[in-house]
C-alpha positions in Angstrom: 0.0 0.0 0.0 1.4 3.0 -1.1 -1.5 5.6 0.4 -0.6 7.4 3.5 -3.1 6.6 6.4 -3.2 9.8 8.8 -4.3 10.3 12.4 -3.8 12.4 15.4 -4.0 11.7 18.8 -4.8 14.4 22.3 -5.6 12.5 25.4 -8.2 13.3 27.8 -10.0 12.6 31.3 -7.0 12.1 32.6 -6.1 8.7 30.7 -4.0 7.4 28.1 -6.2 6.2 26.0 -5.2 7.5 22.7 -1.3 8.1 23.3 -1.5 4.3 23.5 -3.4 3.6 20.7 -1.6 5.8 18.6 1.3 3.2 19.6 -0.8 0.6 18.7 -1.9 1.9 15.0 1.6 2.8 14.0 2.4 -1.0 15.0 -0.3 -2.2 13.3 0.9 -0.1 10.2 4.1 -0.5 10.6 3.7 -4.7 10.7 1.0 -4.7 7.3 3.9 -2.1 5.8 1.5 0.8 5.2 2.8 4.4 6.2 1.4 6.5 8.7 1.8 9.7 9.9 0.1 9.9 13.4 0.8 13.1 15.3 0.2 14.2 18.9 -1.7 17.4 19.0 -2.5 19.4 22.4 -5.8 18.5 24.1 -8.4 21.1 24.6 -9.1 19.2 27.6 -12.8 17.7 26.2 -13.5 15.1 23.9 -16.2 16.9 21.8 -13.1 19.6 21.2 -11.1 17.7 20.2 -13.0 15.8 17.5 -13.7 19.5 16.4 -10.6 20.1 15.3 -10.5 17.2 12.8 -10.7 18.8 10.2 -8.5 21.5 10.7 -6.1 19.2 11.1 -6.8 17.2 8.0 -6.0 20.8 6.3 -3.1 21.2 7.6 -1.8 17.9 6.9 -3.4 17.8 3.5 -1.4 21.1 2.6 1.6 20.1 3.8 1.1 16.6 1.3 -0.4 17.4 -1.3 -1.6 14.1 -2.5 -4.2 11.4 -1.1 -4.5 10.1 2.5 -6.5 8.3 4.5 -7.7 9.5 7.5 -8.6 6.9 10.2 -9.2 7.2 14.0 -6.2 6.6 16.1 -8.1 3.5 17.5 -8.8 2.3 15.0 -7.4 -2.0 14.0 -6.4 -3.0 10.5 -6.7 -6.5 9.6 -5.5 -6.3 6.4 -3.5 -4.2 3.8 -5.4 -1.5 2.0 -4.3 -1.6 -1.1 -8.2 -0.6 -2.0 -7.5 2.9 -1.5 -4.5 3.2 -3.8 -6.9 2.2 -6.5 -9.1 4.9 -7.2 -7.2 8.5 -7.4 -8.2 8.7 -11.0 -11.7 7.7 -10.0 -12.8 9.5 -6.7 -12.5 12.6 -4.6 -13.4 10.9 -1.2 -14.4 7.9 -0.1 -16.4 6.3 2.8 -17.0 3.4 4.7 -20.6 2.4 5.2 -22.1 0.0 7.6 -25.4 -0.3 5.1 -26.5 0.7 1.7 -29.8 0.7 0.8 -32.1 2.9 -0.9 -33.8 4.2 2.6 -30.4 4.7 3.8 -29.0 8.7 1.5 -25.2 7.8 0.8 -24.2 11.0 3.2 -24.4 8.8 6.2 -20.6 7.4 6.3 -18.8 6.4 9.4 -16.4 8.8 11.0 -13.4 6.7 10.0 -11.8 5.7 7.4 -12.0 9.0 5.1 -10.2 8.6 1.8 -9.1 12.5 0.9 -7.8 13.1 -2.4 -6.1 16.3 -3.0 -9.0 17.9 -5.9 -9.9 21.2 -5.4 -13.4 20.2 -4.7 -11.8 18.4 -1.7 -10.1 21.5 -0.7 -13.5 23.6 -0.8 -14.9 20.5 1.1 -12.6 20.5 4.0 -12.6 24.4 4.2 -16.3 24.3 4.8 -16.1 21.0 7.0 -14.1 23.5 9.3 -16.2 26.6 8.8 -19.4 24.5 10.4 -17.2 23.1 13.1 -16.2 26.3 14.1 -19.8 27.9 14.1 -21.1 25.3 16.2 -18.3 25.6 18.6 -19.7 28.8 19.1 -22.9 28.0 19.6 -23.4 26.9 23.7 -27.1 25.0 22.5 -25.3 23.1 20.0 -23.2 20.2 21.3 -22.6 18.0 18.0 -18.8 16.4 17.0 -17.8 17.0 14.2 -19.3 13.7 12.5 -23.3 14.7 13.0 -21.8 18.7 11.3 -20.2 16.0 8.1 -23.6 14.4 7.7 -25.9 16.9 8.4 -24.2 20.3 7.4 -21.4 19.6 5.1 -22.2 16.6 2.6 -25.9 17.6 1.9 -23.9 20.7 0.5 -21.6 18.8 -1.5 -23.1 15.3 -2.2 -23.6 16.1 -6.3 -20.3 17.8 -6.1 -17.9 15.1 -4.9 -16.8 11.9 -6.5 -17.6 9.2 -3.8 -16.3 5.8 -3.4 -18.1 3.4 -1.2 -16.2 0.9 0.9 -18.2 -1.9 2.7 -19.6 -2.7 6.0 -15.6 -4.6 6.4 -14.0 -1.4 6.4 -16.3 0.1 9.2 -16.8 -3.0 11.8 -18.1 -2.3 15.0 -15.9 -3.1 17.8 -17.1 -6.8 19.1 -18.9 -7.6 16.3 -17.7 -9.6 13.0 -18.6 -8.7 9.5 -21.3 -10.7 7.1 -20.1 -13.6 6.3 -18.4 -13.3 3.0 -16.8 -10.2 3.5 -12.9 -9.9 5.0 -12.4 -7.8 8.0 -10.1 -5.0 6.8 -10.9 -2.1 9.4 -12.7 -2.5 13.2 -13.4 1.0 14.0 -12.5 2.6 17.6 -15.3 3.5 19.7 -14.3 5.3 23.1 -15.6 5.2 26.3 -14.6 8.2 28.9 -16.5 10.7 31.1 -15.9 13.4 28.5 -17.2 11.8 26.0 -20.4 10.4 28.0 -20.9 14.1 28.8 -20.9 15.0 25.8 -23.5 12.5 24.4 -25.9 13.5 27.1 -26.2 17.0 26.1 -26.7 16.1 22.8 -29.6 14.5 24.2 -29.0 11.1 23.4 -31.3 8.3 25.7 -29.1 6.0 28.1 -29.4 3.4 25.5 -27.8 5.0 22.9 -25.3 6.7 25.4 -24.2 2.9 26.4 -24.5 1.9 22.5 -21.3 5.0 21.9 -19.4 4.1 24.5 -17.9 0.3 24.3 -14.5 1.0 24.7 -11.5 -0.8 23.5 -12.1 -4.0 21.6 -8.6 -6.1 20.7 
């Protein structure tokens, strides 16, 4: 695999959570020979924060590249080398993971992680307004989203016809415990946290205890 997979990692609550999973991913890279770059950033001492600056971050590092990268989250396991993603520069400006398609399901519903970015200009506009919402709703005390719900809900509606999207399976976006369908090879178990910050956070978005529970399963392998 020659594309880049891309993370960051702040710690909060207290823990070390992420520090040691960013130890983990750039094992798990470093043993299926995909590079990484996976880069400490200061905490702003709150989960929901820190997811907000995602995609400042992927700016920066985008910039700085100037070519195609994957993001993923830092705790994130890869089962097997991606070699999908080197595949379609020529084809797509981002791709996402999905964990269903149907036709009740509108394709601007991916999971948070993987993200394939290609460096288009139409990415470029995509990330710049990806941060302009975060930063609004930052502002906003009777707002408490991450930056995931302001990608589905504000940012892709926007530019859904505008982007060339490739669709990776349910096997790129497992959910921790769980195994995918049968007939599909486990590439990518996605991290799900747990943490007071985080379970904060959930509650005021008003989530029920069900839900809340559901988003916070913690570390899985």
């Amino acid at each position: 695999m020659k594309t880049e997979i891309v993370s960051f990692y702040a710690d909060v609550d207290g823990r070390t959570y992420y520090s040691d999973h960013a130890v983990r991913l750039k094992e798990n890279c470093d043993r299926l020979n995909i590079p990484s770059d996976i880069r400490p950033l200061e905490s702003r001492g709150e989960y929901r924060l820190n997811c907000l600056i995602k995609p400042k971050f992927i700016q920066t590092v985008m910039e700085e590249k100037k070519k195609p990268f994957v993001w993923m989250d830092v705790d994130s396991i890869i089962h097997e080398e991606l070699s999908a993603f080197d595949q379609i520069e020529e084809q797509a400006d981002v791709g996402f993971a999905y964990q269903a398609i149907a036709p009740n399901i509108p394709v601007q519903y991916p999971k948070a992680s993987p993200i394939y970015l290609n460096y288009t200009p139409i990415v470029r506009e995509f990330i710049q307004y990806w941060i302009d919402r975060c930063d609004s709703n930052e502002k906003n005390p009777l707002r408490k989203v991450f930056d995931h719900e302001i990608l589905m809900h504000e940012v892709l509606p926007v530019f859904i016809s505008k982007l060339r999207i490739a669709v990776f399976q349910i096997n790129y976006a497992i959910w921790p415990g769980t195994s995918p369908p049968e007939g599909l090879k486990p590439m990518i178990t996605m991290g799900i946290a747990d943490g007071s910050s985080k379970e904060k956070s959930l509650r005021e978005m008003g989530l029920n205890d069900a839900t809340v529970k559901f988003n916070l399963v913690g570390n899985h392998g």
